[in-house]
C-alpha positions as CSV (number, residue, x, y, z in Angstrom):
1,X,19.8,107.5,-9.9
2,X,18.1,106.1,-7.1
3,X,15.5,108.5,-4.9
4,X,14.0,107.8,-1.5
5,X,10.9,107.4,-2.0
6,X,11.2,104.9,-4.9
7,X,11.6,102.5,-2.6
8,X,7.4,102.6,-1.3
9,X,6.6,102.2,-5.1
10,X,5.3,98.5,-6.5
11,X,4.4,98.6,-10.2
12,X,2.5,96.2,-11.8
13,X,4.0,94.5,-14.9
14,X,1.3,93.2,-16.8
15,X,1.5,90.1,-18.9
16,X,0.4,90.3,-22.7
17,X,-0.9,87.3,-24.7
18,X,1.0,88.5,-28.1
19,X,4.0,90.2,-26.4
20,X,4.3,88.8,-23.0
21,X,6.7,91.1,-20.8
22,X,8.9,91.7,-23.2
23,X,7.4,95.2,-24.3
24,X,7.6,96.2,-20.4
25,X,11.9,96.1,-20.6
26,X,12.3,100.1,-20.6
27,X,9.6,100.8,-18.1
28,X,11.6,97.9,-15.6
29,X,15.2,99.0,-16.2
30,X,13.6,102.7,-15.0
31,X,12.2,101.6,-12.8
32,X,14.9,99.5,-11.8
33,X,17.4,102.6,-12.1
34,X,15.4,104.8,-9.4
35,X,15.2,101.8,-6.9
36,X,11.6,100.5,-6.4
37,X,10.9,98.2,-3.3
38,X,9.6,95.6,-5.5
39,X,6.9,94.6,-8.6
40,X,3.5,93.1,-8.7
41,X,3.5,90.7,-11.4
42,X,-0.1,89.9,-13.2
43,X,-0.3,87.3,-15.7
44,X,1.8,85.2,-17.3
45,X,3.0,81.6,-17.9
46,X,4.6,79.9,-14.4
47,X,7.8,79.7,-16.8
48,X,7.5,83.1,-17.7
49,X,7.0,84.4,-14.5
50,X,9.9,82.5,-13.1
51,X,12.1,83.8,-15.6
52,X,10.8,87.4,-15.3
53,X,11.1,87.2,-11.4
54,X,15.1,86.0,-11.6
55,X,15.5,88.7,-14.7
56,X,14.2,91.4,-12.1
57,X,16.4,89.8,-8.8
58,X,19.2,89.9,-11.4
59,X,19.4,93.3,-12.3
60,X,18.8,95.1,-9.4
61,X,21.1,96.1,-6.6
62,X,18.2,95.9,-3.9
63,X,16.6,93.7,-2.8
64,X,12.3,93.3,-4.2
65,X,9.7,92.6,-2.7
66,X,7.5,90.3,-5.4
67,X,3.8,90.2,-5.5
68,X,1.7,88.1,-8.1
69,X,-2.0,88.0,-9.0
70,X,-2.4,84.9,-8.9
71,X,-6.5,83.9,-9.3
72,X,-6.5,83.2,-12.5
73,X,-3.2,81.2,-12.6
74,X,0.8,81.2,-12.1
């Protein structure tokens, strides 16, 4: 169920050394399900942020606007 104002929101997915995104997957597929504009990605392996970026194009059914933190890497 999609609502309007989802679409101003941008969460931040935060990458974790033991668990790397992979403890985020309910948070993403709600937010996902009410249609967020996009996610801000911090952290994470240039693999794994490649992968998690086409995982998050993938399963939505608008289009996202990606942001990444990228000082300290990919």
């Amino acid at each position: 169920m999609t609502h309007p104002l989802a679409s101003l929101l941008v969460p931040q997915l935060r990458w974790d050394p033991g668990l790397g995104f992979t403890y985020l997957e309910e948070m993403i597929g709600d937010a996902i399900d009410v249609g967020v504009g996009g996610f801000w990605i911090s952290g994470g392996s240039r693999a794994e942020v490649a992968a998690l970026t086409a995982e998050l194009h993938r399963r939505s059914r608008l289009p996202l606007l990606i942001g990444a933190e990228i000082d300290g890497g990919p």
